[in-house]
C-alpha positions in Angstrom: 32.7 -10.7 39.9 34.2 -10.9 36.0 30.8 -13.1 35.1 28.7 -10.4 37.0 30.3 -7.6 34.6 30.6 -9.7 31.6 26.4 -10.7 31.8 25.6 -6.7 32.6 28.0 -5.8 29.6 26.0 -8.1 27.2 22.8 -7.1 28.0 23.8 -3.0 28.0 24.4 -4.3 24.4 21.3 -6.1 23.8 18.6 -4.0 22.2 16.4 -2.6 24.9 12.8 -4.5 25.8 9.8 -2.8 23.7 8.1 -0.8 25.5 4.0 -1.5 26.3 3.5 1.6 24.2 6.1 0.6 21.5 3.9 -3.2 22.0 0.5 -1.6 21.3 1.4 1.4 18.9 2.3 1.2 15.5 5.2 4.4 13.9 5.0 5.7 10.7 8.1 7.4 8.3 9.1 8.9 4.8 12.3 7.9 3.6 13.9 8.0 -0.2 13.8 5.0 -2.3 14.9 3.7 -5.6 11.9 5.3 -7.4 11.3 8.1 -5.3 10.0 8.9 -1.4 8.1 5.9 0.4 6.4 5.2 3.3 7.0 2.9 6.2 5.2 1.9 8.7 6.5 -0.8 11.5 5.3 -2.5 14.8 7.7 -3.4 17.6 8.7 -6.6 15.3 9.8 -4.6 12.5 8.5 -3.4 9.2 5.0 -4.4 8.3 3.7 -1.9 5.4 6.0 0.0 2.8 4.4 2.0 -0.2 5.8 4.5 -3.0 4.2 7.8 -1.8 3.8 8.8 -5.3 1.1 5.6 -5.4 -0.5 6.2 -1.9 -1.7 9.5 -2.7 -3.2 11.4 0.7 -0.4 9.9 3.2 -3.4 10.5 5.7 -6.1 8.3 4.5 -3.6 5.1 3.6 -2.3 5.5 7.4 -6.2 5.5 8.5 -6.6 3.2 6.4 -4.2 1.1 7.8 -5.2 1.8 11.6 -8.9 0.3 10.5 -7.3 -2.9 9.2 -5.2 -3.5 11.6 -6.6 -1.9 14.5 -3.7 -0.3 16.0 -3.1 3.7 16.3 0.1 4.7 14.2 2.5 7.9 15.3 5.1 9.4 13.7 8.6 7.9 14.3 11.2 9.4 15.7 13.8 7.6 13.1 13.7 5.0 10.2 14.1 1.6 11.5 17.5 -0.1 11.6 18.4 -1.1 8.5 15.7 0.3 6.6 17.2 3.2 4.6 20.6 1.1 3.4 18.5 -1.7 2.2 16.6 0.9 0.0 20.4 2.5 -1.1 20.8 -1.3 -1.9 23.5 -1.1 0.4 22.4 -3.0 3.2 20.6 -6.6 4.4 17.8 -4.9 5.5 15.6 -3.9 8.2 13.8 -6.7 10.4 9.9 -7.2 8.8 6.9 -8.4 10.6 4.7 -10.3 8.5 2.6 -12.2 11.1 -0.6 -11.3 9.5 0.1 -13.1 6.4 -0.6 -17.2 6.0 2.5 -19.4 6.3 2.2 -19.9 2.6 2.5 -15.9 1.7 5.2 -15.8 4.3 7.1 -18.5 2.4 6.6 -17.1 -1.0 8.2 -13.6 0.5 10.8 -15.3 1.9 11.8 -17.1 -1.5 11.4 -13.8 -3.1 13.8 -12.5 -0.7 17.0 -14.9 -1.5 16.7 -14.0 -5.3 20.2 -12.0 -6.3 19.8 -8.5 -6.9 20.6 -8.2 -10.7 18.9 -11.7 -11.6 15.3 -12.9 -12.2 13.4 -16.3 -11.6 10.1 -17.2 -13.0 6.8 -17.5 -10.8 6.8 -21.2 -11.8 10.5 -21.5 -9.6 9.0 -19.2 -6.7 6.0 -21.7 -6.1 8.5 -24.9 -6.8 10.7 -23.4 -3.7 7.8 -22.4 -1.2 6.8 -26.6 -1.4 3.9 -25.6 -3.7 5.3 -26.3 -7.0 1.6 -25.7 -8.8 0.6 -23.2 -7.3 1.9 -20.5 -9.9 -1.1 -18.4 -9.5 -1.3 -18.3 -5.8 2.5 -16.9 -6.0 1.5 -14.3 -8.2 -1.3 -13.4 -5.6 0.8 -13.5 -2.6 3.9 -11.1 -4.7 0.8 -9.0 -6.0 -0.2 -8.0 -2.4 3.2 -8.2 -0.9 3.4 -5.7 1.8 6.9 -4.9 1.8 7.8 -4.3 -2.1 11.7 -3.1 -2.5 12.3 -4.8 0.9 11.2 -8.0 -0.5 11.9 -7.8 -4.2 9.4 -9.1 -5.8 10.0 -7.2 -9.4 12.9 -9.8 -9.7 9.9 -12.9 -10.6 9.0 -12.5 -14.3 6.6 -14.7 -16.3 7.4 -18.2 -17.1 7.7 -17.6 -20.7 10.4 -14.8 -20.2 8.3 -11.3 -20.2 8.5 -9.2 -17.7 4.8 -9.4 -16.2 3.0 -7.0 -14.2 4.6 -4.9 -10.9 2.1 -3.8 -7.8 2.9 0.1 -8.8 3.1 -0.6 -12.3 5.7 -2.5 -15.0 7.5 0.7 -16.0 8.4 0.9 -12.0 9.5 -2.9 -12.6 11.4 -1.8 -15.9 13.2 0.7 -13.5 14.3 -1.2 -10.9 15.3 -4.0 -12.8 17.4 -1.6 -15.0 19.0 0.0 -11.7 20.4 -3.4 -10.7 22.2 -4.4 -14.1 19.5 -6.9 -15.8 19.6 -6.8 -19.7 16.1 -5.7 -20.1 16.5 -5.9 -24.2 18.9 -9.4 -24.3 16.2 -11.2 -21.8 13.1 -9.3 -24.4 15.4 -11.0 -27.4 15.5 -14.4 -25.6 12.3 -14.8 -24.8 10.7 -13.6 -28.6 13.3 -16.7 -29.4 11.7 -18.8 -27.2 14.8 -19.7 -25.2 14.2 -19.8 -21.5 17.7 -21.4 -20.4 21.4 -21.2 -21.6 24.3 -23.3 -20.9 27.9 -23.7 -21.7 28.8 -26.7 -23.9 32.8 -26.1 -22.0 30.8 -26.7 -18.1 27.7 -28.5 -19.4 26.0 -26.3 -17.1 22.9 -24.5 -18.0 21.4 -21.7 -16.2 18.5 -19.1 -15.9 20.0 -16.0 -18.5 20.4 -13.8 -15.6 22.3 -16.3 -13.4 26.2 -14.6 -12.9 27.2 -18.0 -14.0 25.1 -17.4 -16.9 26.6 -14.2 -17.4 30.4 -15.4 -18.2 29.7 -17.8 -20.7 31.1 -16.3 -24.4 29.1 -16.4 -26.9 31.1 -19.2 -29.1 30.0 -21.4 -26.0 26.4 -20.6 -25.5 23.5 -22.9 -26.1 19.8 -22.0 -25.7 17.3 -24.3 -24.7 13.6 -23.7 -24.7 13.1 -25.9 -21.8 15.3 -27.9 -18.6 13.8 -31.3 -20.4 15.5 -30.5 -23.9 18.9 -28.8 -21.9 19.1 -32.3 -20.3 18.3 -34.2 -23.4 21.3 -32.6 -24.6 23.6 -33.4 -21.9 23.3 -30.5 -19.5 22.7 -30.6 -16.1 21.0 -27.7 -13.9 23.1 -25.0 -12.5 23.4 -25.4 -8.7 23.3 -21.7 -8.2 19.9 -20.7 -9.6 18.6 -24.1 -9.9 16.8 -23.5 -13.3 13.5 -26.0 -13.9 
């Protein structure tokens, strides 16, 4: 009798089945964001499309134009999805994204993307090395130029290998903002890049790191060391921090 209750109990607090119509249908929703209101929209799987509505213009067309894509009628939803509005506060994991229309390459790039620290940055060159593609630079910026789930998967943290900020899907001044909004040193990373250094390390750890790494961040400026490259850091006796894995 106690297994009986104990199996009904865990699945009264199991999320419910979808629905066929919650299968076949596609929901819609405006919710605020970091730079102002955005739309979502998200299958039965979880998000699949999010856009600044400030960049999507007649709210209308995109969501035909999304229904022609994708061939599936979008409705209003009744609520955001779980998750979605805290992760856009930045005070939550997220909401659960469905990105089965993308290859298993994009889908590995966004996932990369994804693990980056809020208030750090890593170079296109580091995104490709952790998908399994380590030359295939341009392909990342491809895949992070048509990512379909920007803010969600924050692809404004990947910056250009030789330190400048690069371009953003709704433009770099959004970039500029949502970098500044999570703590990154916009003007120290402009200073060490025109300087050409790409790394520092600590000559009391013999660590060195990518600038924005927090390990990066505690080293005093008596003990910093700038290194163009990971080949000359090495040369001089540093090793790669195992945090952000610098290259």
């Amino acid at each position: 009798m106690t297994d009986h209750l104990l199996t009904a109990l865990r699945d009264l607090a199991e999320p419910a089945p979808a629905t066929l119509a919650e299968r076949v249908v596609d929901t819609w929703v405006r919710v605020p964001g970091p730079l102002g209101e955005v739309v979502a929209v998200a299958g039965a799987r979880g998000v699949r499309l999010l856009r600044l509505t400030a960049h999507v213009g007649d709210v209308e067309a995109f969501l035909e134009g999304y229904r022609t894509r994708h061939a599936r009628p979008v409705r209003p939803a009744a609520r955001p999805p779980r998750g979605l509005v805290p992760a856009l506060r930045g005070t939550g994991a997220g909401p659960e994204l469905d990105l089965g229309d993308l290859t298993p390459f994009a889908r590995e790039v966004l996932a990369v993307t994804a693990r980056i620290p809020a208030g750090q940055t890593r170079p296109y060159g580091w995104v490709a090395r952790e998908a399994g593609r380590p030359r295939a630079v341009r392909a990342v910026g491809t895949v992070l130029a048509r990512n379909p789930v920007p803010l969600l998967v924050p692809c404004h943290r990947v910056v250009r290998g030789d330190g400048d900020l690069g371009e953003y899907l709704s433009g770099r001044a959004d970039k500029v903002a949502l970098l500044e909004r999570e703590g990154v040193e916009l003007e120290r990373l402009a200073a060490l890049a025109a300087a050409g250094t790409r790394l520092v390390g600590s000559d009391t750890t013999g660590v060195v790191c990518f600038p924005t790494c927090h390990h990066a961040r505690r080293i005093t400026d008596a003990h910093r060391h700038g290194f163009a490259s990971l080949v000359r850091a090495r040369a001089a006796g540093y090793r790669p921090c195992r945090a952000c894995r610098p290259l």
